[in-house]
N, C-alpha and C positions, 0 to 999 in steps of 0.2 A: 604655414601653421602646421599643416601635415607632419612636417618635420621632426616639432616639439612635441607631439602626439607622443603616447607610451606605446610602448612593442605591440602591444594587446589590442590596440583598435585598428579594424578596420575601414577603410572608406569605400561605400560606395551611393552612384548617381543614378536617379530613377532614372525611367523615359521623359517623366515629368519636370525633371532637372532639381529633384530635390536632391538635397543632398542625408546621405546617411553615416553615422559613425558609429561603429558595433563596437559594442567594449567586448572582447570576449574573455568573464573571470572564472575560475575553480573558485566554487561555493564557500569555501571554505579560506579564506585569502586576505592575508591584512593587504598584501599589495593589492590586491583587484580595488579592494576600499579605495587604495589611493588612486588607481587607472582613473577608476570612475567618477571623483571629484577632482583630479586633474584635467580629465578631458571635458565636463562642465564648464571648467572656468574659463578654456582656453577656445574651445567652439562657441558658448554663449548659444545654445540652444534655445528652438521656439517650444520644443517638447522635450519629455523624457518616459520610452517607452522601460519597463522590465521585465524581467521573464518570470510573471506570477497571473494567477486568474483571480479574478475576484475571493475566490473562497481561500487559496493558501494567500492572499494578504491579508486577508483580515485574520487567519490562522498565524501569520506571524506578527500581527501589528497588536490583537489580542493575547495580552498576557494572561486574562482572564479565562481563558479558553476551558482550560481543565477544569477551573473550577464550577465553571457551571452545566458541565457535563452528566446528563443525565443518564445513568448508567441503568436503570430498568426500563428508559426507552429504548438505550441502544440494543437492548437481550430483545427487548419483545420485536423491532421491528427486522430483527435477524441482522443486525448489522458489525458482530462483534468480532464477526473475522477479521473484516477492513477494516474496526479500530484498531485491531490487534498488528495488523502490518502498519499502519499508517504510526504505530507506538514504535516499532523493531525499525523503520525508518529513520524516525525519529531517533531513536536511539545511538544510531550511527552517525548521522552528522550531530549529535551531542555529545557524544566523545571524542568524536572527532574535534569538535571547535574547543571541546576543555584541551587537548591536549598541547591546541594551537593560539588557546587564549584569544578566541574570538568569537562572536555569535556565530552561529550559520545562518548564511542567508543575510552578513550584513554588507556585505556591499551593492543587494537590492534596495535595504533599507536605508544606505547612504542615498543609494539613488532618488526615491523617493522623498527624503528628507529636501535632497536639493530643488527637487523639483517645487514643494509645497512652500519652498527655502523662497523660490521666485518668483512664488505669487499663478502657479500653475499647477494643472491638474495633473499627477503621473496616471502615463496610461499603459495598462493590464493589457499586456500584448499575447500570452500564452492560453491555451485551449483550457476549460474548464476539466477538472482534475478528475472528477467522475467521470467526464464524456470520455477522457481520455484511458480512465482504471477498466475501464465498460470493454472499449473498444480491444485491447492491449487481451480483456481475459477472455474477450468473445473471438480472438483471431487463434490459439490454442487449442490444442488436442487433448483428447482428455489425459492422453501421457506427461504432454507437455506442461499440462496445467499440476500435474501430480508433481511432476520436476522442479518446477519453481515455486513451489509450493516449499518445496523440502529446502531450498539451497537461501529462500528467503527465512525460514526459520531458524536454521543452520548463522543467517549473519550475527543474527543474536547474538554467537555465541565468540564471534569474530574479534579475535585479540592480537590483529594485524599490527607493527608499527609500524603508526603513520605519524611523517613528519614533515613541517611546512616545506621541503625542498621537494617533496613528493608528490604532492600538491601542486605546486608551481608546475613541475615536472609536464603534471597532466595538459599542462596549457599546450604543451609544443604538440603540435597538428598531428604529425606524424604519427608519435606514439598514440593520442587518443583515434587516428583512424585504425591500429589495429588493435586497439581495445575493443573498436566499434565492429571489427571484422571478427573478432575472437566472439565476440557476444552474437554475433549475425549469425556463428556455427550451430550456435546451440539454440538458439532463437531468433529465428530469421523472421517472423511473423513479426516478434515482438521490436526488433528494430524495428521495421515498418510502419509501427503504431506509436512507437513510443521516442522515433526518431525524427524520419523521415517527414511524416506527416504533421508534426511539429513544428518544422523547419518552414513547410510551406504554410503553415498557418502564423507563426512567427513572422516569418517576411512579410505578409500582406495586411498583418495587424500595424507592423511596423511601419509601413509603407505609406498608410492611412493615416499617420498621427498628424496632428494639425500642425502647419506650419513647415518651412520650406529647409530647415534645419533640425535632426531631429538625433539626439544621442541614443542608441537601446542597448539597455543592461542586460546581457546575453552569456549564457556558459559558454568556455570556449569550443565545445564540441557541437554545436549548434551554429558558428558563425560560417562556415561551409557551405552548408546548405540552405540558410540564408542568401547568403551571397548569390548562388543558382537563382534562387524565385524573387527574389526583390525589385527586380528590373522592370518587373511588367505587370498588370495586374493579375491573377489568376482565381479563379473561382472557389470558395472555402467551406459553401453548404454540404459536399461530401463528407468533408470533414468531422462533423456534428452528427451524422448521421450513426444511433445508437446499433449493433447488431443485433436481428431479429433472435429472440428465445428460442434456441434447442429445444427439440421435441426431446430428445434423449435423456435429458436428466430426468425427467417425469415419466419415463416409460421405465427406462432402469431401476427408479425407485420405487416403483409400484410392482415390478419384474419379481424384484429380491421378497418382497413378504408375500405378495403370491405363492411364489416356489417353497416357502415354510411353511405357509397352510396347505399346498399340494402333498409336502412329507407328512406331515401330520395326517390328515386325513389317508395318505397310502397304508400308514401306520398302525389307524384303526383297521382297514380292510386287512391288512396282512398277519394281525394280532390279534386285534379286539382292542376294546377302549381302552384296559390297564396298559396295552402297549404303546398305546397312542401316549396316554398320559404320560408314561415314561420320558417321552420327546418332550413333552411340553415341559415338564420339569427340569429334565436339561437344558432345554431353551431360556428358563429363568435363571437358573444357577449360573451357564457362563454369561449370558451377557448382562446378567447385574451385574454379577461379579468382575468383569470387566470393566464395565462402564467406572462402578465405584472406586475401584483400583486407578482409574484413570483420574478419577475426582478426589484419589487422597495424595496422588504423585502430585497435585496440582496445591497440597495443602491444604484442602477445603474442610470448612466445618465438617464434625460428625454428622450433624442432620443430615449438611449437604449429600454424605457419602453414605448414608442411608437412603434418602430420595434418590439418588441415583441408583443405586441398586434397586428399587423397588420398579421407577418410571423404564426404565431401558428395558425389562420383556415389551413393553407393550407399543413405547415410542420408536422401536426399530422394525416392528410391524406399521406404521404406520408415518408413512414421508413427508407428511403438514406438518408434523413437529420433529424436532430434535431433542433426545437426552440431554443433551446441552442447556438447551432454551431452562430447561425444571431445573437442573442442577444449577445453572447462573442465578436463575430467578430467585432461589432458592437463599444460595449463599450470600444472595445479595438482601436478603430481610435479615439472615441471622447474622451477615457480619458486616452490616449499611454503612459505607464510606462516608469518613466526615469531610467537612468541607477541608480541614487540615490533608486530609490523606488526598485530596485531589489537586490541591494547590502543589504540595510534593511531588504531586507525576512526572514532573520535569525533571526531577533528581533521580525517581526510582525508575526510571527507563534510562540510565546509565548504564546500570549493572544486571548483571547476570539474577542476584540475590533480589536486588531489587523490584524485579520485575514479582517475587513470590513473597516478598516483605509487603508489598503495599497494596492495600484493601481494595483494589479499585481493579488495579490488573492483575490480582488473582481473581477475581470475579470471573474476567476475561483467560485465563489460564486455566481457570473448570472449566469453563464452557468449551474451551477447546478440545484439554484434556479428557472431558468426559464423553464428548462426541465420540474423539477417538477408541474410545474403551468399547463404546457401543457399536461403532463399526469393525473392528476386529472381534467383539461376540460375537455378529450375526455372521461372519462368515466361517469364525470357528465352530459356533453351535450346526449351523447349517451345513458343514461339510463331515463334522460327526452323525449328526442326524441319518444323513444319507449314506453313511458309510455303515451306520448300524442297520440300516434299510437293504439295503443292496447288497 
């Protein structure tokens, strides 16, 4: 039977004598579709594992998803960064499958079709998606986090052609282990979290699925190191374990408005109070100014680019809030996404315009934008400050 098997699966046999058959497809692949309803029919599997966690299946199995997306929850619980990458991910394998006339992510959704097809349950063999975003940004320096920070904004803007022979392409071992070695250069941590550790949580999810016959629907750069840990049982509570909170971001942030009420105050000794005030008023002027600049690069209502100039003196002395949070909160009363504009999310995280056409992820595009405005005030006001001090 082995024989008849497609290129892409591999076999392997527990300790336990199970037998296992990896499909390894690119996400993006009418053929993987077929690997993995050809290799169904031909094994007659007792399970069907795939590589999603409970939350991205129901993220893909919910069409509904955007639309019922609460966009003043997501501002106030500070979560509108990680929409905002989880939209520019998105974004790439949607162009990506338009160009190749296929869902992304449908040859997990074959898999699961087949499985429920046979009266079985598909079982969610990959690490929960948070546990995983957690781990991946707590293993990062703070340079490093600045780095892919930039280079995952930058995809956005990514007008690569890509075409299904490309795709395919990625399947062959070789080339994806020195994709994986090229990425290990610049991000050696983040393989390890986002690889590595995967892999052995993958094999031991897999390993576990019921039944002595088991297919798992796997990327192909992942069936490697599978293959390594599947053999034996190996222990996966490490795995789950969140990294503890940096003291640093909460020292840094409370560091930087200290040191502007330290100039201020040297200001008054070294002047008197008109001199002091002086600081203080350039302290309003750039980083409103800034902030709000950042909030109209982003399109944002007038109000919005009034409140943000107004909130940024006061929310960059102060590290509980963000410019952002006011300016989103803000723009999101005066220009409230209808339920039309969130059902279009899908379309308007295509494009580049898109992303500033549609009421939901400009929201998401001040809040960025104007953070950034506010963090380049406080250190241009602050380094004038002290350069008219000194």
């Amino acid at each position: 039977m082995e024989n008849n098997l497609p290129s892409a699966v591999t076999v392997v046999t527990t300790d336990t004598g199970k037998e296992i058959y990896l499909v390894g497809t690119a996400h993006v692949s009418k053929q993987s579709v077929e690997d993995v309803r050809k290799t169904v029919q031909q094994v007659n599997p007792d399970s069907i594992c795939v590589e999603l966690c409970e939350a991205r299946y129901k993220s893909l199995m919910d069409r509904d998803r955007w639309k019922n997306m609460d966009i003043f929850d997501i501002i106030r619980k500070k979560r509108a960064v990680l929409l905002m990458a989880q939209l520019v991910m998105a974004s790439f394998y949607r162009r990506l499958g338009s160009k190749l006339d296929i869902k992304p992510g449908a040859e997990m959704i074959e898999g699961i079709n087949l499985a429920k097809a046979r009266g079985q349950e598909p079982v969610m063999a990959d690490r929960n998606i948070e546990v995983t975003l957690k781990r991946v940004w707590g293993s990062l320096g703070f340079w490093s986090k600045i780095k892919m920070a930039s280079e995952f904004i930058a995809a956005l803007f990514m007008n690569e052609t890509i075409d299904e022979k490309m795709v395919e392409e990625m399947k062959n071992r070789d080339q994806l282990e020195n994709i994986l070695a090229t990425f290990a250069v610049s991000f050696p941590q983040v393989k390890s979290t986002l690889i590595d550790e995967r892999d052995i949580y993958l094999a031991q999810q897999i390993r576990s699925a019921p039944g002595q016959k088991v297919v798992a629907v796997v990327g192909a750069g992942h069936v490697a190191g599978i293959v390594n840990h599947i053999s034996k049982q190996e222990p996966i509570d490490r795995l789950m374990e969140l990294p503890p909170k940096s003291v640093a971001p909460t020292v840094i942030g409370w560091s930087i408005p200290a040191c502007i009420l330290v100039l201020f105050v040297a200001g008054f000794f070294k002047g008197g109070f008109k001199y002091s005030l002086d600081f203080v008023y350039l302290w309003i002027l750039v980083t409103g100014s800034l902030s709000a600049l950042g909030a109209a690069l982003a399109l944002a209502h007038p109000l919005t680019i009034i409140a943000s100039f107004i909130a940024a003196p006061f929310t960059t002395l102060n590290p509980l809030i963000a410019v952002g949070m006011v300016s989103g909160l803000v723009q999101a009363m005066v220009k409230k996404p209808t339920v039309t504009d969130m059902e279009d999310l899908h379309n308007a995280i295509t494009s580049v315009k898109g992303f500033w056409r549609n009421p939901a992820t400009r929201i998401l595009l001040v809040f960025v934008m104007a953070n950034l405005g506010g963090s380049l005030g406080t250190f241009v006001a602050g380094s004038w400050i002290a350069g008219k001090l000194f």
